[in-house]
DOFI-83040 format. One record per atom (N, C-alpha, C): residue number from 1; residue in one letter; atom name; x, y, z. Coordinates in Angstrom, 2 decimals. Example, Ala and Ser with C-alpha at 12.3 -4.5 7.8 and 13.67 -1.06 7.14 Angstrom:
! DOFI-83040
> lumdo;rodren;sevo;c1;c2;c3
> 1;A;N;13.19;-5.69;7.80
> 1;A;CA;12.30;-4.50;7.80
> 1;A;C;13.20;-3.30;7.80
> 2;S;N;12.85;-2.25;7.08
> 2;S;CA;13.67;-1.06;7.14
> 2;S;C;12.90;0.03;7.87
This chain:
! DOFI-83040
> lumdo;rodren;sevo;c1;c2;c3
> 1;X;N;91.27;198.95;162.38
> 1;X;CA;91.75;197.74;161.76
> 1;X;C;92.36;198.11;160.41
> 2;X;N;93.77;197.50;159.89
> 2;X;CA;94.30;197.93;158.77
> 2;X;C;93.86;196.87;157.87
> 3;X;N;93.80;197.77;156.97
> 3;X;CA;93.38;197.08;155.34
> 3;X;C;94.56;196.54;154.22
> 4;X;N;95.15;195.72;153.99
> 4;X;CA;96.06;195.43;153.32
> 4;X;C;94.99;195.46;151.46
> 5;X;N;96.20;195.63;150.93
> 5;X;CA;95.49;195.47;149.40
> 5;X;C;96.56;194.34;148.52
> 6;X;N;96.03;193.52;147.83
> 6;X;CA;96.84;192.51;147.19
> 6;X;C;97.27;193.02;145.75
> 7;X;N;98.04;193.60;145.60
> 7;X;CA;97.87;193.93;143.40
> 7;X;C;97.70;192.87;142.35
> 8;X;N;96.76;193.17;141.87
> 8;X;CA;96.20;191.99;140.83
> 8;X;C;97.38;191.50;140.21
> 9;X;N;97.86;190.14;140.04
> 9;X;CA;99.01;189.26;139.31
> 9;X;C;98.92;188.90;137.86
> 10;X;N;99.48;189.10;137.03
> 10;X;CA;99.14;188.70;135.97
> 10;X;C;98.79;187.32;135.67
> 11;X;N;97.79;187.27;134.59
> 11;X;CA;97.28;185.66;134.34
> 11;X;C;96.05;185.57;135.67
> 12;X;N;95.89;186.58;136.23
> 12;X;CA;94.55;185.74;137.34
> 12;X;C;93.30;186.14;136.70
> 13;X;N;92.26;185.65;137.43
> 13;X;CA;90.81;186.45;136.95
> 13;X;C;90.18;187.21;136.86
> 14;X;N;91.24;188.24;138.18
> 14;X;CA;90.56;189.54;138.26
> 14;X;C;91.23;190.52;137.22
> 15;X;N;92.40;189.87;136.86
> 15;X;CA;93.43;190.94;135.82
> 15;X;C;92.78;190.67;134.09
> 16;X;N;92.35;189.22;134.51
> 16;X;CA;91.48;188.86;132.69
> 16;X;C;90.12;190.13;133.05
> 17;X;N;89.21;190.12;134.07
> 17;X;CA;87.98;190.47;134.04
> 17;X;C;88.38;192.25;134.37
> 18;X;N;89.20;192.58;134.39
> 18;X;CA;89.83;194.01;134.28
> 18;X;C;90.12;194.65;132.97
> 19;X;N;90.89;193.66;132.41
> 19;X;CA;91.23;194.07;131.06
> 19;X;C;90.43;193.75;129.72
> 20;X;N;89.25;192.60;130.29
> 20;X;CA;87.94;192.84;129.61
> 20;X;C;87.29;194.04;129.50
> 21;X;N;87.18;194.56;130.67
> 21;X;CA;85.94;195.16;130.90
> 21;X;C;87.05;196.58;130.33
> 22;X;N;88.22;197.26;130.31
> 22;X;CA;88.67;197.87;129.69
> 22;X;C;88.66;197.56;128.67
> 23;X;N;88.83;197.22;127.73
> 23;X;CA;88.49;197.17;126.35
> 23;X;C;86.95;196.75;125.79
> 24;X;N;86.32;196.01;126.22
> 24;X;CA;85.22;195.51;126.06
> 24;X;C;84.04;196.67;126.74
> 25;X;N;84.20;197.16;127.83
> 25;X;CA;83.16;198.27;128.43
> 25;X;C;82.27;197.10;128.61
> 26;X;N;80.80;197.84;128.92
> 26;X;CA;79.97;196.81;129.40
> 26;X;C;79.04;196.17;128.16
> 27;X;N;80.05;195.57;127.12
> 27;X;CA;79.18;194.80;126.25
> 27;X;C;80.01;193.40;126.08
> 28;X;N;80.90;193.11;127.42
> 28;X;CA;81.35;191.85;127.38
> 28;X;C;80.07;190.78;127.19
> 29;X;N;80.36;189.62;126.19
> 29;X;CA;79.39;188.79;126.15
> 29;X;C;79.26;187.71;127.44
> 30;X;N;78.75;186.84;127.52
> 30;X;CA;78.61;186.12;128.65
> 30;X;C;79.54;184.93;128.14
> 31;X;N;80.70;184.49;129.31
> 31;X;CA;82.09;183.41;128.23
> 31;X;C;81.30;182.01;129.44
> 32;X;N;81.35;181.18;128.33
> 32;X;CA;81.75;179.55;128.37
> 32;X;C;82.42;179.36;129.34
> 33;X;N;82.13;178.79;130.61
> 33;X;CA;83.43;177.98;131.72
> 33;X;C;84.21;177.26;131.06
> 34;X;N;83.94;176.61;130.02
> 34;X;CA;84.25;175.79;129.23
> 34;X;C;85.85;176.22;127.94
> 35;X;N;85.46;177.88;127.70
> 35;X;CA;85.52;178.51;127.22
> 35;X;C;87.10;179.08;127.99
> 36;X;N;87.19;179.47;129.14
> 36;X;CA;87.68;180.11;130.18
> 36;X;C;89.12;179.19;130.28
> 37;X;N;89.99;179.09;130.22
> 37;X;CA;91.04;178.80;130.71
> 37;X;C;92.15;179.16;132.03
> 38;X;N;91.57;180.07;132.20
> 38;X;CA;92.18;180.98;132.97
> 38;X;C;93.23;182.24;132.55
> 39;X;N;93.28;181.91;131.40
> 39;X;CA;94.73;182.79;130.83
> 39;X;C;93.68;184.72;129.88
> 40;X;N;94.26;185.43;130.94
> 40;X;CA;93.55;186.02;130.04
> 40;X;C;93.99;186.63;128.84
> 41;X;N;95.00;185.93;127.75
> 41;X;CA;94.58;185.84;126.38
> 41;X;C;93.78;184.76;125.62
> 42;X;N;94.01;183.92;126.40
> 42;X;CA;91.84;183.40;126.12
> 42;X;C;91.23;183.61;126.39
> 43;X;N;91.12;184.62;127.60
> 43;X;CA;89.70;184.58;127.76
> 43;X;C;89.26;186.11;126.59
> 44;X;N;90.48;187.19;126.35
> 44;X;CA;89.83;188.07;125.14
> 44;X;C;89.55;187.39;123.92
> 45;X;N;90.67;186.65;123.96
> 45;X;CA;90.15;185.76;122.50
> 45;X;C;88.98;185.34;122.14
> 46;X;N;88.42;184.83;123.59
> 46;X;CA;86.95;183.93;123.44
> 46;X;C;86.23;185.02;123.36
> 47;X;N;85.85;186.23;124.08
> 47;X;CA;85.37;187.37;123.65
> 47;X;C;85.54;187.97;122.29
> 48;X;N;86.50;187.86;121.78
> 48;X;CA;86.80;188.40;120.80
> 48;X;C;85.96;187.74;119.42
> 49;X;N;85.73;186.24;119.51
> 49;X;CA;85.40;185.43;119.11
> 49;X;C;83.49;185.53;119.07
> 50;X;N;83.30;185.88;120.13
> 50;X;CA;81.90;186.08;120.48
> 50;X;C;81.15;187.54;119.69
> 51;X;N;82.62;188.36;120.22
> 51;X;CA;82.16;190.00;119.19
> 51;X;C;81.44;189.59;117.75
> 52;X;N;82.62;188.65;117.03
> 52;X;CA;82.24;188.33;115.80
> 52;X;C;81.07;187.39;115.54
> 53;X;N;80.51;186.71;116.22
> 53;X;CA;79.67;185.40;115.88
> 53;X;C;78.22;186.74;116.25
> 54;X;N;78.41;187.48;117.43
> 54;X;CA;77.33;188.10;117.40
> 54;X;C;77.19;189.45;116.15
> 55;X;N;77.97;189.43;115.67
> 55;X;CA;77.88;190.62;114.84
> 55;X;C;78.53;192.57;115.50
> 56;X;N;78.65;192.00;116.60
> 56;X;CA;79.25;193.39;117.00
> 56;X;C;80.00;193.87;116.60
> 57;X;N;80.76;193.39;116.06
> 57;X;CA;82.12;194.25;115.28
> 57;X;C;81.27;195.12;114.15
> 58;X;N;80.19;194.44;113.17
> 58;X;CA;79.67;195.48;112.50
> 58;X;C;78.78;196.74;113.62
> 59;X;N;78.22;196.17;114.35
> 59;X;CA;77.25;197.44;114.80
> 59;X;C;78.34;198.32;115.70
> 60;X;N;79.63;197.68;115.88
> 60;X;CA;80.72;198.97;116.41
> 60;X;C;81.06;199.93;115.66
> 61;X;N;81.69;199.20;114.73
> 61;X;CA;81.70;199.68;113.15
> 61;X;C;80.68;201.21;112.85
> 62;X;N;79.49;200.79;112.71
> 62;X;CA;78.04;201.44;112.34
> 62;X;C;78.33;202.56;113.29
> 63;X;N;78.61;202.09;114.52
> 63;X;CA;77.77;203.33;115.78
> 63;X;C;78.91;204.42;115.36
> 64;X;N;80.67;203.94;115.41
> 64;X;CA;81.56;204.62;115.78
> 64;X;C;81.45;205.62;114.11
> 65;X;N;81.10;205.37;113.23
> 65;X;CA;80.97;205.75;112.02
> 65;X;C;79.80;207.11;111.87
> 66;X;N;78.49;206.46;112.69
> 66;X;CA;77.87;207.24;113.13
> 66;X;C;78.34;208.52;113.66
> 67;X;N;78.88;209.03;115.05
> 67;X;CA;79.44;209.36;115.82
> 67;X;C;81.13;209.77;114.72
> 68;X;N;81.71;209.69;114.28
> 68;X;CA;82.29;210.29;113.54
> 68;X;C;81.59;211.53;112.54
> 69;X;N;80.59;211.02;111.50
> 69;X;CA;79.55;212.12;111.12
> 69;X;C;79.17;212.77;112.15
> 70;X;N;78.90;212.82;112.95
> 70;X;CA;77.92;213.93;113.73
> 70;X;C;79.38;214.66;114.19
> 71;X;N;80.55;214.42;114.25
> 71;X;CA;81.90;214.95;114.74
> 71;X;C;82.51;216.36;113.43
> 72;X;N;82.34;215.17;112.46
> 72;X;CA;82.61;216.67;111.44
> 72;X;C;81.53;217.20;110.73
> 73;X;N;80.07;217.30;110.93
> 73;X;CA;79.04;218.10;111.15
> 73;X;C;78.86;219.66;111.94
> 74;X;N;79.44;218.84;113.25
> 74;X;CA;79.40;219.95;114.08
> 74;X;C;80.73;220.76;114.24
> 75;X;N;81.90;220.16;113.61
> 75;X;CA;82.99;221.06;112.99
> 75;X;C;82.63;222.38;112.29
> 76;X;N;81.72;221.73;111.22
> 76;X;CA;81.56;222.72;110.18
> 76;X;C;81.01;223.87;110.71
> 77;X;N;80.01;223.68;111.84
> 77;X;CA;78.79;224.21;112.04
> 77;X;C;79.65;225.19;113.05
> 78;X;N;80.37;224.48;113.98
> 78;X;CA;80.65;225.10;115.29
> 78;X;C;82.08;225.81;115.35
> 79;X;N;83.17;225.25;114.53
> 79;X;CA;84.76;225.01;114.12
> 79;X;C;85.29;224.13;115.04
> 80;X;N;86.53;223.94;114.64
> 80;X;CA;87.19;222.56;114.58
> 80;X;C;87.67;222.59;115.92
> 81;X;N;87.72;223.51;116.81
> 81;X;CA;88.42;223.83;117.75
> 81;X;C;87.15;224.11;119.15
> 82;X;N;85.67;224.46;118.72
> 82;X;CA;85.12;224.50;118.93
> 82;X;C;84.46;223.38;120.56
> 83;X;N;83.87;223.98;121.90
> 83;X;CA;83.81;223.24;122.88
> 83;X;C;82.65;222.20;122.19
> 84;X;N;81.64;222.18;121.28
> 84;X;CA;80.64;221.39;121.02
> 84;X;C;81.41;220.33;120.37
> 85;X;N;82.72;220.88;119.45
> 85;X;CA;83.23;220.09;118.63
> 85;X;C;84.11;219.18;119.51
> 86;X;N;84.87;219.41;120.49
> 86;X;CA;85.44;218.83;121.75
> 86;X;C;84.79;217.86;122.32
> 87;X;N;84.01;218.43;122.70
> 87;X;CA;82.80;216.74;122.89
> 87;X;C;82.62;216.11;122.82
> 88;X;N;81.64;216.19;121.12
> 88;X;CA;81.72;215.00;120.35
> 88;X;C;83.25;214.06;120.43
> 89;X;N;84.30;214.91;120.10
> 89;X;CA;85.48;214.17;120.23
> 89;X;C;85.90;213.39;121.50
> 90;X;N;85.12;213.95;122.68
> 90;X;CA;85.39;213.14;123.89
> 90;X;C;84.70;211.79;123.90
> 91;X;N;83.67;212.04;123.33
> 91;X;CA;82.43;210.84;123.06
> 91;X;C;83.25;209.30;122.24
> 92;X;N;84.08;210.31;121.58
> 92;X;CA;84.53;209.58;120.11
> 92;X;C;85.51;208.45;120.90
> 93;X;N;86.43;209.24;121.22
> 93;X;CA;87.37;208.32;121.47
> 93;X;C;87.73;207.32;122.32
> 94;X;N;86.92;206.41;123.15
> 94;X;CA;86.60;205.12;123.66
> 94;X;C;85.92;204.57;122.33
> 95;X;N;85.47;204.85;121.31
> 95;X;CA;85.34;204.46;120.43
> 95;X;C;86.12;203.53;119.27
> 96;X;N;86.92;205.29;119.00
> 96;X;CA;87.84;204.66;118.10
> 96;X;C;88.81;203.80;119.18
> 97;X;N;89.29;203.93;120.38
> 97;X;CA;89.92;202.90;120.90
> 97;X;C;89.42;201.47;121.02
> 98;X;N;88.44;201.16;120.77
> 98;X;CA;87.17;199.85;120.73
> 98;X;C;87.94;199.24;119.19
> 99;X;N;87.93;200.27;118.73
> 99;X;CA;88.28;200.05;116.79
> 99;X;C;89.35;199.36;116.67
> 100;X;N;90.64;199.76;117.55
> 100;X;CA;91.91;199.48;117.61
> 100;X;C;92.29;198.78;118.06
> 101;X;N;91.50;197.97;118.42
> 101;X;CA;91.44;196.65;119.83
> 101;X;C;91.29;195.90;118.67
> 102;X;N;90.18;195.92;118.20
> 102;X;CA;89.38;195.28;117.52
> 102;X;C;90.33;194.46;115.66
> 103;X;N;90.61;195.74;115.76
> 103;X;CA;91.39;196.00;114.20
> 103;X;C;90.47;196.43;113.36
> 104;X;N;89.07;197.25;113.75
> 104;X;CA;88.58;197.78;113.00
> 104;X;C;89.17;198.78;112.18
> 105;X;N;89.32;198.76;110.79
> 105;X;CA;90.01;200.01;109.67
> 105;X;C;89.34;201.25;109.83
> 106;X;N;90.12;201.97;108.64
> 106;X;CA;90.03;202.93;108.91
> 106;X;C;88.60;202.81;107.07
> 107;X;N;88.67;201.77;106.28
> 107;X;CA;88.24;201.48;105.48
> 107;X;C;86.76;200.93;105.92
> 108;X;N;87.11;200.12;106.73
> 108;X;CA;85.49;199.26;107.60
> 108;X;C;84.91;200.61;107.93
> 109;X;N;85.59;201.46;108.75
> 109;X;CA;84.24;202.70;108.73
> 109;X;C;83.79;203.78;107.82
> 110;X;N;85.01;204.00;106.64
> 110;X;CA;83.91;204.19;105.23
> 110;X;C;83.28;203.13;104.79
> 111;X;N;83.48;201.88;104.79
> 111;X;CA;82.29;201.31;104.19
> 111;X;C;81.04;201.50;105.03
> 112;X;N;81.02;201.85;106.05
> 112;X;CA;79.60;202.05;107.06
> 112;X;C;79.23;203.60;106.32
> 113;X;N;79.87;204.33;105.99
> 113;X;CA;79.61;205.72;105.27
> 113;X;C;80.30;206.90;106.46
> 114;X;N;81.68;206.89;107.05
> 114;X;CA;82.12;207.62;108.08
> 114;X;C;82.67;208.26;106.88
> 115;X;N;82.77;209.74;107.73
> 115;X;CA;83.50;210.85;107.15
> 115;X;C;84.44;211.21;108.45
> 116;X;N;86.13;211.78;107.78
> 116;X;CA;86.85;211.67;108.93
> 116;X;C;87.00;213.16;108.92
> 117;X;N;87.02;213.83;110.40
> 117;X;CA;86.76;215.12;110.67
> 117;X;C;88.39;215.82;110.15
> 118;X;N;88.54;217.18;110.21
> 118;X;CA;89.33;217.46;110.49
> 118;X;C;90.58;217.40;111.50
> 119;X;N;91.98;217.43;111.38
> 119;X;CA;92.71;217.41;112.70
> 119;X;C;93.51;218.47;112.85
């Protein structure tokens, strides 16, 4: 029996709950039916909206800041080029892409106390 596949259309639910869950990962909050329009630039919005009321934008902030220190730590320790140092950097960057979604600065994560590694 053949399997046909439909490609997700823009504006449907599976293309909003796709491009949530790409940017958001699995800390989408739980959205309002109410909330939901169908369009998914409301429905990030309303997420987006939720990041902030819950405070996530700071504890993204915190973690990715975190995780930056431990990045040019193990620079120093290991060099910049280094597979331990690679890592961390693999770790990093769904991170800083979270940041850039977000419009988290490059200032919001020195104020958390980030140090930016070498490039």
């Amino acid at each position: 029996m053949a399997t046909t596949m439909t490609p997700i259309q823009p504006g449907t639910e599976a293309t909003a709950a796709a491009l949530a869950d790409f940017i958001f990962g699995s800390d989408i909050p739980p959205i309002d039916p109410d909330d939901y329009a169908g369009s998914w630039r409301t429905t990030l919005h309303v997420i987006a909206e939720e990041w902030v009321g819950e405070g996530r934008f700071e504890r993204h902030a915190a973690r990715t800041a975190t995780v930056l220190n431990e990045l040019v730590a193990t620079q120093k320790l290991f060099g910049v080029g280094s597979p331990e140092a690679l890592a961390v950097g693999t770790r990093l960057q769904p991170l800083i892409d979270r940041c850039r979604h977000f419009g988290i600065t490059t200032a919001d994560l020195r104020r958390h106390g980030a140090q930016f590694p070498v490039t």
